[in-house]
N, C-alpha and C positions, 0 to 999 in steps of 0.2 A: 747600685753596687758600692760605691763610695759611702755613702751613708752606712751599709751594715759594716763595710769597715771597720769604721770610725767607731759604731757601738760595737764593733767584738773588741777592740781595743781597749778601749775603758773598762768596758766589764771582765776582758778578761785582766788585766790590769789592776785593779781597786779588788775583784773575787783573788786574785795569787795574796793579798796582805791577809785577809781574812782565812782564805783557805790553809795558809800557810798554819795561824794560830792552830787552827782545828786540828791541823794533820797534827800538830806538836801534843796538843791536849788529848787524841785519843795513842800517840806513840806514848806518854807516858802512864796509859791503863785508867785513863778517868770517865769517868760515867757518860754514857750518849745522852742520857735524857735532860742536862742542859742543852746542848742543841737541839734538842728537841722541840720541848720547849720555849726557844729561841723563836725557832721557826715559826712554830702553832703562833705564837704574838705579831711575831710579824707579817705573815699571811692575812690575821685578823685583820690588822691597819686598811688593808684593802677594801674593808668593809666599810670605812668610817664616811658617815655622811658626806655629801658636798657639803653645804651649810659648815659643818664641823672645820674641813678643810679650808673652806674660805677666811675662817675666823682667824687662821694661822697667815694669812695674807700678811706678808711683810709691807707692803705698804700701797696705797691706790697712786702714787704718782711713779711715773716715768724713774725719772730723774732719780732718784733714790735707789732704784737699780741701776741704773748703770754708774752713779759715785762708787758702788761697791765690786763694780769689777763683772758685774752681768753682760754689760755688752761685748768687752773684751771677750770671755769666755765664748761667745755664740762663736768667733772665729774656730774653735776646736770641737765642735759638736755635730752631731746627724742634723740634716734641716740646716746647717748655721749657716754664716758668711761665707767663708772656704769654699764649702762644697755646694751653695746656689751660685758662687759664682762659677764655678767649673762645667754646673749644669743649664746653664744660659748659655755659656758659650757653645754647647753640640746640642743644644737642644731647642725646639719650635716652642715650646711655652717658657715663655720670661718670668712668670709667677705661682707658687706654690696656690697661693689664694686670689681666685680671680669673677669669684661669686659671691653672696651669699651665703651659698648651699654650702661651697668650700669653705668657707669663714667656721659656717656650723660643726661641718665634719671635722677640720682642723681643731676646731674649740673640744671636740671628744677627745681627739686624739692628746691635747693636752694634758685632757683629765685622767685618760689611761696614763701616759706618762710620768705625771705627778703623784698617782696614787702608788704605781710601783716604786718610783724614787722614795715617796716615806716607809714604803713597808722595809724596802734595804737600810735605810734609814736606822730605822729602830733594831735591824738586825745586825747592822754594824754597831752601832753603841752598845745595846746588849752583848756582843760579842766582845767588846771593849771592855764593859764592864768586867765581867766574865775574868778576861785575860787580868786587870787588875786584883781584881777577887784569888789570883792563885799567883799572883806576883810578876806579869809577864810584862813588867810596865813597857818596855820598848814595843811589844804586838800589838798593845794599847792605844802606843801614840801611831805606829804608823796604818791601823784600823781607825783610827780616827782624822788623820790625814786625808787619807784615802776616802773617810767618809764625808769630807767638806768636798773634796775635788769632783766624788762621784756623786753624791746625795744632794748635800745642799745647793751646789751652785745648781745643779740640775729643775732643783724645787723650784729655786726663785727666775731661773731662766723661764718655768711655764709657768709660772707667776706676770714673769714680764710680758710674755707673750701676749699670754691673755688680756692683758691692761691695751697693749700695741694690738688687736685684733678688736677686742670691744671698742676702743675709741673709735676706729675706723668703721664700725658697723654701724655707731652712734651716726657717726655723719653721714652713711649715706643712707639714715631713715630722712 
């Protein structure tokens, strides 16, 4: 329960700065089919390779995320620090991953997660742009605000992840 929390928070949060531009772009009679097409691009993202996505890996060590504020961040997210610690305390299982099999299934769930964080991604900047393109420079910056807080750190959090769940799988082949 704490976890959908946490992500209706954010999402609804970082979607009010974006939705906000929209509402203002269609109150002043301007054409849907930039958002339209908005959309259609960043639905696509969803499609893009693994391989493709891996390439965008900010880095294969540890340490380089968490100098940039990766680990700090897990404290405020679904899964993070905050809320496994809350769920240890009233609950019989102590770990999220405690197989193999979970290691596997959580590495999907990763991948779900990072491919939806790029497609908002691209549709936060294209929205940004957009807002630029017709003068809105303030919807801009805080569309793009919003999209470090919600997007990137998100990326490179199942970026980290994933580096913190492979190693651990390396060791115990």
């Amino acid at each position: 329960m704490l976890n959908q929390l946490i992500n209706v928070f954010w999402t609804l949060a970082s979607f009010m700065a974006v939705g906000s531009y929209w509402g203002v772009h269609f109150a002043e009679k301007r054409s849907p089919s930039v958002l339209g097409a908005i959309i259609v691009v960043s639905v696509l993202c969803y499609m893009t390779p693994r391989r493709w996505l891996s390439a965008l890996t900010l880095s294969e060590n540890r340490r380089t995320y968490e100098r940039i504020g990766v680990k700090f961040m897990l404290w405020f997210v679904q899964n993070g620090t905050f809320v496994n610690r809350i769920q240890r305390k009233f609950s019989k299982e102590k770990a999220i991953i405690t197989s193999r099999k979970k290691a596997s299934t959580y590495l999907s769930t990763i991948d779900m997660q990072e491919r939806y964080h790029y497609c908002c991604f691209v549709f936060f900047i294209l929205s940004a742009i957009s807002a630029l393109l017709i003068g809105k420079t303030e919807s801009a910056f805080f569309i793009m605000l919003w999209n470090i807080l919600y997007n990137v750190y998100p990326i490179l959090l199942q970026q980290y992840n994933r580096l913190r769940i492979n190693s651990v799988l390396s060791v115990k082949s």
